[in-house]
C-alpha positions as a printed Julia matrix, in Angstrom:
370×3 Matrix{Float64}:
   3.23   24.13    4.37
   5.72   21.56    2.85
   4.45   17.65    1.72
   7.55   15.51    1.59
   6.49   12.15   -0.46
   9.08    9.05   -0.94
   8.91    8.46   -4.49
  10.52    5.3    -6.32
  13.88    5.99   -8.54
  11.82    4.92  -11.26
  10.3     8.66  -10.89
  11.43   11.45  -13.23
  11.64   14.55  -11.34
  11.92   16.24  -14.27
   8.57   15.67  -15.08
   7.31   15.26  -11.79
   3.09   15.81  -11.81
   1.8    16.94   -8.58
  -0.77   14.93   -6.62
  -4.65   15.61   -7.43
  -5.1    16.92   -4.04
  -2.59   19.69   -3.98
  -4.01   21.32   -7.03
  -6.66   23.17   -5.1
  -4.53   24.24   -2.55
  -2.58   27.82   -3.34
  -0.09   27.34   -0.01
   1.64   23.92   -0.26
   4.57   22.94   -1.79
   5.22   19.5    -2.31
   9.03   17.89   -2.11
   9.2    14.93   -3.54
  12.34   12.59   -2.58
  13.4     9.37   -4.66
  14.37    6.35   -2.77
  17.89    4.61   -3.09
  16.84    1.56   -5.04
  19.16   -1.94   -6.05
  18.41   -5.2    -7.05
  16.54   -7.8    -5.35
  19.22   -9.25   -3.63
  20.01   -5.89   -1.84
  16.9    -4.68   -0.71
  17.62   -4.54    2.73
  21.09   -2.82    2.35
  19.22   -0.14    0.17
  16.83    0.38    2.74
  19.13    0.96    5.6
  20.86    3.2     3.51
  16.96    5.35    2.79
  16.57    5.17    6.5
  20.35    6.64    6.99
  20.02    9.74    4.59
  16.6    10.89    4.1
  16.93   12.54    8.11
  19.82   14.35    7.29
  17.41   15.29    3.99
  14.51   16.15    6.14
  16.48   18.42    8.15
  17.87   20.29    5.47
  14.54   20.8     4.58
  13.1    21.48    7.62
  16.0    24.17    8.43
  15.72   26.21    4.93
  12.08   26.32    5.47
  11.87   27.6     9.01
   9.59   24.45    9.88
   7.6    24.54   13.11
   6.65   21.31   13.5
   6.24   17.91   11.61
   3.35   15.74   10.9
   4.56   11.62    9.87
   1.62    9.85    8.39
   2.43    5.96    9.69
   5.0     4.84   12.31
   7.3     4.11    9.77
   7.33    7.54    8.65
   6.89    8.75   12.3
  10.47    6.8    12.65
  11.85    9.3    10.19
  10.39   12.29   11.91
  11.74   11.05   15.43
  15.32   10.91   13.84
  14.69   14.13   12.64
  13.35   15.32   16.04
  16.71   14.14   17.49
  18.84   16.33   15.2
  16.31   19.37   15.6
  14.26   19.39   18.1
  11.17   20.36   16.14
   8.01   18.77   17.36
   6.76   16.18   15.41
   2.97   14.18   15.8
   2.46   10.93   13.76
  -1.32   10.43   12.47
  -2.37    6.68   11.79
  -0.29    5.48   14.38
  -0.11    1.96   14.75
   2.03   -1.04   15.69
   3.31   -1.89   12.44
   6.11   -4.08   13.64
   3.79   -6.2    15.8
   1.42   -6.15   12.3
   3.86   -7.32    9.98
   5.83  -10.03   12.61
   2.35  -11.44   13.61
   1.3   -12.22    9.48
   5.18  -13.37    9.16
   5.99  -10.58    7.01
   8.84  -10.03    9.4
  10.68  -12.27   11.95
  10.75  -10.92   15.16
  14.69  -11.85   15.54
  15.13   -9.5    12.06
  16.69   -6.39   11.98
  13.32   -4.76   10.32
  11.19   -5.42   12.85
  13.98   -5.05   16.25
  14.78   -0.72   14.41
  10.99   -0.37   13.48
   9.69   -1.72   17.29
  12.26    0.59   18.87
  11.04    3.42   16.97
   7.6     3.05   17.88
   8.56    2.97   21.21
  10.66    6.61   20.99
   7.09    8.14   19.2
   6.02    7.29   22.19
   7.99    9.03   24.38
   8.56   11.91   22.27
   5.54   12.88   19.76
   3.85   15.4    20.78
   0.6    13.81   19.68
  -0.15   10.22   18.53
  -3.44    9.79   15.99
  -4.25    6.31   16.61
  -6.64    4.76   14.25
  -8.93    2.68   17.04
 -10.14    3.37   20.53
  -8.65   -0.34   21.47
  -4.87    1.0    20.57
  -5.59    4.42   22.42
  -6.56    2.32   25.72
  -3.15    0.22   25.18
  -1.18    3.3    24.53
  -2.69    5.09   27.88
  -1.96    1.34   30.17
   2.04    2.07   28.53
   2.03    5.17   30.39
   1.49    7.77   27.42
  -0.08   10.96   28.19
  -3.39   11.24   27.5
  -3.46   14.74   26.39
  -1.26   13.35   23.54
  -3.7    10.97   21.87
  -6.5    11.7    19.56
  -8.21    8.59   18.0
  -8.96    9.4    13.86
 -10.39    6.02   12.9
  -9.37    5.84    8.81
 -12.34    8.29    7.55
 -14.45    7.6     4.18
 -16.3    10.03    1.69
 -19.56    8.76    2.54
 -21.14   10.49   -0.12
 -18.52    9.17   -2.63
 -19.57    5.25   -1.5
 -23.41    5.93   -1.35
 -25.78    3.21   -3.07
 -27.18    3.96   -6.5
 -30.14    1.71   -7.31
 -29.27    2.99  -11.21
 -25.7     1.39  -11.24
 -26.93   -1.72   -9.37
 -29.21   -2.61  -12.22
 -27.02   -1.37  -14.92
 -23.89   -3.41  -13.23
 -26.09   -6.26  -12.51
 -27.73   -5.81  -16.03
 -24.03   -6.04  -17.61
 -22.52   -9.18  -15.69
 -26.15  -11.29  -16.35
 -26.77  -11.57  -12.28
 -30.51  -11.89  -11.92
 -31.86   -9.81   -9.48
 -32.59  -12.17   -6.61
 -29.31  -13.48   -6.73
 -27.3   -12.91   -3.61
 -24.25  -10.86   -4.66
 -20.78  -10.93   -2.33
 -17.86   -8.26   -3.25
 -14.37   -8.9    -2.01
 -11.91   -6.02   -2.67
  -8.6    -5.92   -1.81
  -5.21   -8.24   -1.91
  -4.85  -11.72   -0.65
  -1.92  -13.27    1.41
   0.1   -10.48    3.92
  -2.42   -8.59    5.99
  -5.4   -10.4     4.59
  -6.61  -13.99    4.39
  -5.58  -16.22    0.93
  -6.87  -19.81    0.68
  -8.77  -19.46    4.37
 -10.96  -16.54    1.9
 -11.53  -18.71   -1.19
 -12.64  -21.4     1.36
 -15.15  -18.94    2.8
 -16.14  -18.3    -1.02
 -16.97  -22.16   -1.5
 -19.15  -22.27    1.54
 -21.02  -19.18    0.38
 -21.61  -20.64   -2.59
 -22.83  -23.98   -0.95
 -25.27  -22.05    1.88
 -26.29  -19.57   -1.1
 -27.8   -21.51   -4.32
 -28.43  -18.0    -6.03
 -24.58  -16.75   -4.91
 -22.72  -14.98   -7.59
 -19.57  -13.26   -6.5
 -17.36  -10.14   -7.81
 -13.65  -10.15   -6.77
 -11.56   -6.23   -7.01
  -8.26   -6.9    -6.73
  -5.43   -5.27   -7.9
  -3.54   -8.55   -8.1
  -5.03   -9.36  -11.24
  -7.51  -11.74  -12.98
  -5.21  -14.45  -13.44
  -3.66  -14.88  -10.59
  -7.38  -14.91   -8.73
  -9.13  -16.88  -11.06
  -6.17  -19.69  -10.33
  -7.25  -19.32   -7.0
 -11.14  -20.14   -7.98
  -9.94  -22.94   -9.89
  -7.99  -24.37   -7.07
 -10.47  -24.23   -4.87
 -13.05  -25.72   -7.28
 -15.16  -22.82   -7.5
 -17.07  -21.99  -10.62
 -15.49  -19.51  -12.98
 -18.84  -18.6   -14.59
 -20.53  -17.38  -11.39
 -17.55  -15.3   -10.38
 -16.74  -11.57  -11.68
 -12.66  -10.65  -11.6
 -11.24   -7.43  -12.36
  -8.5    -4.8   -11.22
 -10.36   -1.25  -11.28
  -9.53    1.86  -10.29
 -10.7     3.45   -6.94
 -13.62    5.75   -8.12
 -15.35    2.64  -10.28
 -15.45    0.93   -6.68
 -19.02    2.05   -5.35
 -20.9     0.99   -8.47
 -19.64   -2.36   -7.79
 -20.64   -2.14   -4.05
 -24.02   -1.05   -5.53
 -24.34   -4.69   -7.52
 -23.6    -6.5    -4.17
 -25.59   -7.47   -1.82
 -22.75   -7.85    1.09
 -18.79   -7.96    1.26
 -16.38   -9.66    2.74
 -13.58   -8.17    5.26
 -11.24  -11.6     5.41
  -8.64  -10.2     7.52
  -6.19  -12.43    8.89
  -6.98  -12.81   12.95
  -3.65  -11.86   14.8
  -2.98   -9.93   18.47
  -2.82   -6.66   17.61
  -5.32   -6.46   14.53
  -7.72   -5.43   16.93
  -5.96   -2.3    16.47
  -6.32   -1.65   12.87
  -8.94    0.01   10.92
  -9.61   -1.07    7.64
 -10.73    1.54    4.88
 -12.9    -1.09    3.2
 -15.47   -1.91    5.9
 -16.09    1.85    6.21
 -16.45    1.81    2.23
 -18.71   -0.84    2.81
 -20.91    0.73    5.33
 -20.98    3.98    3.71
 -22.71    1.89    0.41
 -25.1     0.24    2.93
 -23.85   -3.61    2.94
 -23.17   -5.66    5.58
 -20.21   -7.05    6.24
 -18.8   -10.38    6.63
 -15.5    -9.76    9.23
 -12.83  -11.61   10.53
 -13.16  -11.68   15.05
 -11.05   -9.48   16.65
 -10.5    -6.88   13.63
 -10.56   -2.98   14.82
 -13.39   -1.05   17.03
 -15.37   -2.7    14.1
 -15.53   -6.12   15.8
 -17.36   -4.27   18.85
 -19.08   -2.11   16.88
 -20.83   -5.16   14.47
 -21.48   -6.62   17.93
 -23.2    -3.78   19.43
 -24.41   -2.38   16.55
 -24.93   -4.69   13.45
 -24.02   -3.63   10.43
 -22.36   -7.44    9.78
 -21.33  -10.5    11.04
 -18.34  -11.84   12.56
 -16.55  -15.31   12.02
 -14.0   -17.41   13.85
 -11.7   -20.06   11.81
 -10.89  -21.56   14.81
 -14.45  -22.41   15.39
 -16.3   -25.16   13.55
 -19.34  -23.9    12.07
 -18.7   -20.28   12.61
 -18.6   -19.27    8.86
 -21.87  -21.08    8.95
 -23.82  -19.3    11.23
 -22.23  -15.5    10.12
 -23.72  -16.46    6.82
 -26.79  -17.17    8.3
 -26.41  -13.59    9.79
 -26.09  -11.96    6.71
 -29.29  -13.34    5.12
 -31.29  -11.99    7.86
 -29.66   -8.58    7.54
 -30.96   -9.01    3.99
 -34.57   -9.6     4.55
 -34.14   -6.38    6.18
 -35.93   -3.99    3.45
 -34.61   -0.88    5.71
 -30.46   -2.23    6.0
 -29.49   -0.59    3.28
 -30.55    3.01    4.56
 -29.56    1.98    8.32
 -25.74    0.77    7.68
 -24.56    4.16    6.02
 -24.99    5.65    9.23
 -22.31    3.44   10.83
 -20.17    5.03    8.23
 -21.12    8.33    9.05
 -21.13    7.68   13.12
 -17.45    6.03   13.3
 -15.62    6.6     9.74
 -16.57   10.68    9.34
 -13.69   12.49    8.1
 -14.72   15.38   10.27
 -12.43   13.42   12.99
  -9.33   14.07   11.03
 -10.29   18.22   10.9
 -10.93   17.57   15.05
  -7.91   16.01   15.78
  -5.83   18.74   13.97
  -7.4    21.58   15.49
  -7.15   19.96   18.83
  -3.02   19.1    18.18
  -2.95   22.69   16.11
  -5.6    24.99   16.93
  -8.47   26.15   14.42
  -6.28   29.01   13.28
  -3.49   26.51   11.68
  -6.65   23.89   10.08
C-alpha cells in the first residue's frame, strides 16, 4: 500500500519524518510530493500548474507500483485520481466526498464565474460518473447523489468518525482546568473551537457570545482557535465583550478534551448555506463524545435532524428574531439534566463511530484487503 501526501515546498525531503500513524504499520510506504509554490500574486498560475503535473506523477507511481486501485480522500483529491483514472484506467473511490465547489462559492470563497470553482464543479461531476464508490460524509448528500442518478451500490455514507474514548469527560481535569482559569463551579462554561470567517461564522459568533453572556450572569467562555489570541481577543473587544471572563488560546489537538471537560456546552457557529446540510463537522462529534450539548447553526449536516430527533443540542436561526434566545434557553434545560452528560456520548458513539470507516472499506474492498 502506497500514501501519496501533497506537501508544501517549504518541506525538506531530505529530512522528511513520516506521519505518526504510519509508524505502526510494517506494509505502507508513504510518497510524499512537494507542491509548485510562487508568490502571492501567482497563486492561481501555480496551482494550475500542481493540478497539470502531479497526474502524470501519480501515474508514474501508480505504474511502477503495479497499483490496483486508488483511494482520493476529498473531491479535490478525487479530481486528481479521476485524471489519473483517465490516463490508466485504474479504479479509483473518493472517501469524504462532498460538494466542495458548491461549499466554498456559497461562503464566497470562490465566485461561481471563477475558473476554481467552473474545473473543481466539473470534476465532481466526472467522480460521479466514474468512481467506483463515493464515501459521502451525510445521509442528506447520499439521498442527493441517488436523485442525480448515481448508483446506489456505489455509495457508502462514513459520517467524519471520532475517538470517543479519546474525547470522554474527566470530572479530574474539569476541576483542575476550572481550578486553573478561577471559573467557579456553578458558572456556566461555553467552548468554541475552531476558525472564524470561511466555513464558519465571524462577527454573527461573537454576537452570539454577547447574548450568552447577557441570558447567562454566571457565563464564562473559553475560545480554541488556532488563529491566535490576538487576533480573537480584538474580536471580544470589538464586540464589547469582557476580556476577563473569556479564556483564549491556540492548543494542540490532544489538550482539546480537558478543555471540553471545563465546559459546560459548545458552540457549532457554522455559517447557514444550501449545501451545508451536507457537511459533517468533526467538532460536534468531539463534542458529543465529551457529553456537551451543542449550540448549532439550522440546516448543518444529519446533525440538524439528529439534535431534532434526538437532543443532544439546540439549533438557531439568524434569520429569526429571538432564535438565539430560545436555543439558549434550550441549553439550560439540557443542563439541569444531572444524567446529559452520560446520555450525549452515545450520540457520538451511535452516528460518529469510526467502525463506519472499517464498514465502508470492507464493503468497497472486501474484509481480506481491510
Amino acid at each position: 500500500m502506497i500514501l501519496v501526501t501533497q506537501e508544501s515546498n517549504k518541506y525538506n525531503s531530505s529530512k522528511k519524518t513520516e506521519p505518526q500513524l504510519l509508524k505502526p504499520l510494517n506494509n505502507v510506504s508513504w510518497v510524499p510530493l512537494t507542491k509548485i509554490e510562487g508568490s502571492i500574486g501567482t497563486t492561481t498560475l501555480f496551482q494550475i500548474l500542481n493540478v497539470w503535473q502531479l497526474p502524470f506523477t501519480l501515474k508514474r507511481i501508480i505504474i511502477s507500483n503495479e497499483v490496483t486501485c486508488v483511494l482520493a480522500h476529498g473531491a479535490p483529491a478525487g479530481a486528481l485520481a479521476y485524471k489519473v483514472w483517465k490516463k490508466t484506467k485504474v479504479p479509483f473511490y473518493v472517501s469524504s466526498f462532498e460538494p466542495h465547489a458548491d461549499y466554498m462559492a456559497e461562503t464566497n470563497t470562490w465566485r461561481k464565474s471563477g475558473l476554481k470553482y467552473i474545473f473543481q464543479k466539473y470534476w465532481e461531476q466526472q467522480q460521479k460518473k466514474y468512481a467506483a464508490g463515493l464515501m459521502p460524509v451525510t445521509q442528506s448528500y447520499k439521498q442527493q447523489l441517488l436523485t442525480e442518478g448515481v448508483l446506489s451500490d456505489k455509495i457508502f455514507t462514513v459520517p467524519v468518525g471520532v475517538e470517543a474514548g479519546v474525547f470522554v469527560f474527566s470530572n479530574a481535569q474539569r476541576e483542575q482546568l476550572r481550578a486553573q482559569l478561577k471559573i467557579n463551579s456553578n458558572d456556566i462554561v461555553g467552548v468554541y473551537v475552531g476558525k472564524y470567517g470561511g466555513l464558519y461564522l465571524e462577527d454573527e459568533a461573537f454576537e452570539i457570545y454577547r447574548k450568552c453572556f447577557k441570558m447567562y450572569p454566571n457565563f464564562r467562555l473559553i475560545i480554541l482557535s488556532p488563529q491566535g489570541k490576538e487576533h480573537v481577543q480584538k474580536k471580544l473587544v470589538r464586540h464589547k465583550i469582557d476580556l476577563a471572563r473569556v479564556f483564549v488560546a491556540s492548543v494542540s489537538h490532544h489538550e482539546v478534551p480537558a478543555y471540553l471537560s471545563a465546559a459546560d456546552f459548545a458552540f457549532a457557529t457554522i455559517k447557514s448555506y444550501p449545501s451545508a446540510r451536507y457537511c459533517s463537522p468533526v467538532k460536534i462529534g468531539e463534542y458529543w463524545a465529551n457529553g456537551l450539548p451543542v449550540l448549532l447553526t439550522e440546516g448543518v449536516g444529519d446533525d440538524n435532524d439528529i439534535i431534532k430527533k434526538e437532543g443532544g443540542g439546540a439549533l438557531f436561526n439568524l434569520r429569526e428574531e429571538g432564535s438565539v434566545e430560545r436555543a439558549l434557553e434550550k441549553i439550560q434545560q439540557i443542563l439541569k439534566d444531572p444524567a446529559h452528560r452520560q446520555e450525549i456520548p452515545k450520540l457520538a458513539q451511535k452516528y460518529r463511530s469510526p467502525d463506519s470507516i472499517r464498514e465502508a472499506y470492507e464493503y468497497f474492498f472486501g474484509k481480506e484487503e481491510v
